[in-house]
N, C-alpha and C positions, 0 to 999 in steps of 0.2 A: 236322623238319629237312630241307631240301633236299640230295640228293644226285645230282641232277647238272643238267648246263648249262641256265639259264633259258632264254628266248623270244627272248630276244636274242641271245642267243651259239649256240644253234640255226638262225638265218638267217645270221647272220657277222654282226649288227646290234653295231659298235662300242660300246664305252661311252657316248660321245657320240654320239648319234644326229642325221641329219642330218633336217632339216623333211620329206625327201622321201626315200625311199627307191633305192637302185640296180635300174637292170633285174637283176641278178645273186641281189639282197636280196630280189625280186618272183617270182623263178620258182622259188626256194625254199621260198616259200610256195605258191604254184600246185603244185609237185609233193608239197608235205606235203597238201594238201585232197584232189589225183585223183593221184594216187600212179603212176608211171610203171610199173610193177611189176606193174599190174592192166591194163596196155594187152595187147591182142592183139599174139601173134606177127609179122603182120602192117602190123601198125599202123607210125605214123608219128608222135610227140609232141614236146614240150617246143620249145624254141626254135629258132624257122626263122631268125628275122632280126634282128639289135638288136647293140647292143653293151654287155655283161654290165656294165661300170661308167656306163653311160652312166644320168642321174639320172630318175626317170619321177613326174611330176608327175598324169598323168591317163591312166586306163586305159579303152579301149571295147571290148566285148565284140558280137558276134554270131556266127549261127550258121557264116554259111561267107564266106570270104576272095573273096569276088568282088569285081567292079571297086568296084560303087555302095558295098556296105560300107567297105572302104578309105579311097575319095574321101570319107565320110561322116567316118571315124573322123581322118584327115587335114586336113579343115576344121575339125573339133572340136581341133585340134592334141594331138590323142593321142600321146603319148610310146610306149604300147602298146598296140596290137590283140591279144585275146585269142579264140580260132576254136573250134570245136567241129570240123570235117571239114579235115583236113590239105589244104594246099596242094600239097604234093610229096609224095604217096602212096608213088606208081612213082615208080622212078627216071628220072634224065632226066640227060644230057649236057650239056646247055647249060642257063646260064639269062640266055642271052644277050635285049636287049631286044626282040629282032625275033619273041620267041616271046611268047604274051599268059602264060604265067607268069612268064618271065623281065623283061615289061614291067613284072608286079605287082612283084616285088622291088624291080626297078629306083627303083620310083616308092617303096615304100615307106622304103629306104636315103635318096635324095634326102630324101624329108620328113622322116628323123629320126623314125620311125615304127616300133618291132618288133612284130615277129610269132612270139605262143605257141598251140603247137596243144594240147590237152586232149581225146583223142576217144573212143577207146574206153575208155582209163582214169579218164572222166568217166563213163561209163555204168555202172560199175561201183561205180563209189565211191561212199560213202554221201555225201551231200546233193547226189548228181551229177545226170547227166539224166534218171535213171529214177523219182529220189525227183523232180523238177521236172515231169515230167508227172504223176507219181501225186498231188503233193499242188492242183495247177493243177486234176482234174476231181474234187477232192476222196475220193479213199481213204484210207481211216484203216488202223491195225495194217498195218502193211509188214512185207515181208519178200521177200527175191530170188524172183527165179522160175527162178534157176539159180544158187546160191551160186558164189561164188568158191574154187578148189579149195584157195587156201591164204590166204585171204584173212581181213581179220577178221570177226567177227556184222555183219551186213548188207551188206557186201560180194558183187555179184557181176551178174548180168543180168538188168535186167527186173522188175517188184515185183509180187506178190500183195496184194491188199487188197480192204478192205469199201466198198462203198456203205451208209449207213443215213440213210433206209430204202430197201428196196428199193423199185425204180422200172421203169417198163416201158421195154426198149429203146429204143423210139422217143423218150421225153422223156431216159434216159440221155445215146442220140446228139447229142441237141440241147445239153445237160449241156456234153459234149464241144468241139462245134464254137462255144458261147458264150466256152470256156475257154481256145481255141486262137486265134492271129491268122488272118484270113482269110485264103483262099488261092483259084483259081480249080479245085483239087481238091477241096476243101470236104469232107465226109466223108461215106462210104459205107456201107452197113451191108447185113449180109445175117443174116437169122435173123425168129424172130416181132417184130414192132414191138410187139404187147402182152406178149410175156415177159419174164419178170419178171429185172433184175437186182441181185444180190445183192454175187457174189465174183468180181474184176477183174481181168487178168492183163495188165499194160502192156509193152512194151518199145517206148521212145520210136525211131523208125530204122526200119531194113527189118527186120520179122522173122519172116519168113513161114518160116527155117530152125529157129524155136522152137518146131513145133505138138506135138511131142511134149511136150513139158516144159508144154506148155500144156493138153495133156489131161489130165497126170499132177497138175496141181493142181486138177482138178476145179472149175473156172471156169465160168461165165455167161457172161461176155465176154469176147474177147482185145481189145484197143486196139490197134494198132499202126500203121507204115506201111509202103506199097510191096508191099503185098499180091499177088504174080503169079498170073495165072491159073491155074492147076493147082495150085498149092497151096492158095488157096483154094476152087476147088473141089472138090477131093477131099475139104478139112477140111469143108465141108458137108454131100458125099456123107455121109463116114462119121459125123459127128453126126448126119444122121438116121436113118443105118443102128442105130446103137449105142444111138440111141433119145433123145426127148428135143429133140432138135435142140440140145443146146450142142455146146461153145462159139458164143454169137453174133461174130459179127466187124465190128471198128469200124475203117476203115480209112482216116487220116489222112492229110494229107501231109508227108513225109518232115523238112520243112525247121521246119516248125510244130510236130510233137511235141516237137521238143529244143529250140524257142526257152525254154520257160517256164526252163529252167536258167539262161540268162542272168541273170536278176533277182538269185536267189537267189546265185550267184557272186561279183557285184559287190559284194552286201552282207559274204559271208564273208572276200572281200577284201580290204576297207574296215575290218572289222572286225579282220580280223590284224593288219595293215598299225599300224591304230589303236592293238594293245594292246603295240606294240611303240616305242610314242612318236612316231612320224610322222603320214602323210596322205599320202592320193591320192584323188582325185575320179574314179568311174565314170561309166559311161553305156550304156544296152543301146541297141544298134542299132534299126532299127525296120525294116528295109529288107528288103521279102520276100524270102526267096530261092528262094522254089519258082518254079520256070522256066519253069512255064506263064504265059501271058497271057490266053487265051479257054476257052470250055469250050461246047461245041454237043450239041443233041441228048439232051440229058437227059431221058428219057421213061421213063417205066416198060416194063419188058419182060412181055413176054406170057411165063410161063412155062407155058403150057400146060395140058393137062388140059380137063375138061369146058367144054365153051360155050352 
């Protein structure tokens, strides 16, 4: 026996259902899948720009709200843009159009276009960005790599998992960068190219503030991106000190770990959307967003030592 509100009256979805769902009907769902609740202090989510009764027919998704995304998701006459990296982080006084944030709104308002952020309470959530990179270079048995402190089983930062079978770094990395959209960071790797990995410690984003929780799960390899110098080198120092030389470090870029999430979003919300008697048609952007254009001088470094 049912005792309490179904799928529909949990969204506000009327008895009559309309063909299409409301922006209002859509972000109810978006914050039931990355749950606002799991976003950082800091952070900045859920609804930047739309208006809640307004009817959404087609929803496009990528990683961050730059111009080309927009213009893209705008041609494709997107009803709603769905982002990973908030557009209005920091606060700001104006979003007058003379400023290039305030030009995005602008433009976005004009085409009848809203804008929903998901960022760090994507990362956390389970089938977020951190299960999208881990099941993209293939990890099986997941589990956080910093649970969530109030959060439910699998909720929280980051996944631990297996490779099988194990593989030697250097074809891992290549693993990686097949799995990932190109970028002109491409990926980097520092540790033995024939050691062996096994057990894989991801957090899709910058996470070079994780290496403790990375040593404490006793990993092969970290994944991640945005790797700054000092912290990865000191994570080397002391892996080799400690013996061993793990963790290897696989070091992405930033824009490309958390596309794979894209895919998987679009279908969960095709798929809600669906079990609720309606429809809406996705789309995953395709539009780089890492901000590099060139990349020179890629040689191998002399580290030294005997000649």
């Amino acid at each position: 026996m049912r005792t309490g509100p179904g799928p529909a009256a949990r969204y506000g979805w009327p008895v009559s259902k309309p063909a299409h769902p409301t922006l209002a009907q859509i972000v109810a769902i978006l914050d039931s899948l990355y749950p606002p609740g799991l976003a950082e202090a800091w952070d900045a989510v859920g609804l930047v720009v739309g208006d809640p009764s307004a009817q959404v027919k087609r929803v496009a998704l990528a990683v961050d709200p730059v111009r080309s995304a927009i213009e893209e998701a705008i041609a494709w006459q997107a009803d709603l843009l769905v982002v990973h990296h908030p557009l209005l982080l920091r606060p700001v006084h104006s979003v007058a159009a003379t400023t290039f944030k305030g030009a995005i709104i602008h433009r976005l308002i004009q085409a009848g276009c809203a804008l929903y952020t998901a960022h760090t309470n994507a990362d956390s959530a389970q089938g977020g960005v951190a299960d999208g990179l881990s099941n993209a270079i293939g990890l099986e048995d997941l589990h956080p790599l910093v649970p969530a402190p109030q959060g439910q089983p699998g909720e929280g930062l980051g996944r631990v998992g297996l490779i099988s079978p194990t593989m030697p770094l250097a074809q891992f990395a290549q693993r990686v960068a097949s799995a990932l959209p190109p970028t002109r960071h491409g990926v980097r790797v520092a540790g033995d190219l024939e050691g062996d990995v096994g057990r894989v410690a991801v957090v899709a984003g910058a996470g070079d503030s994780l290496f403790d929780a990375v040593r404490s799960a006793d990993v092969d390899c970290y994944v991640t991106a945005d790797l700054r110098h000092h912290p990865a080198s000191e994570a080397r120092e002391r892996a080799e000190f400690d013996g061993g030389g793990r963790p290897y470090l696989v070091d992405v870029s930033h824009s490309a770990s958390e596309w794979p999430w894209l895919a998987g979003a679009a279908v969960r919300l095709e798929q809600a959307v669906s079990d609720l008697g309606a429809r809406v048609v996705t789309t995953v952007s395709r539009v780089v967003a890492d901000p590099w254009d060139a990349r020179f001088g890629d040689t191998p470094p002399d580290r030294g030592g005997e000649t």
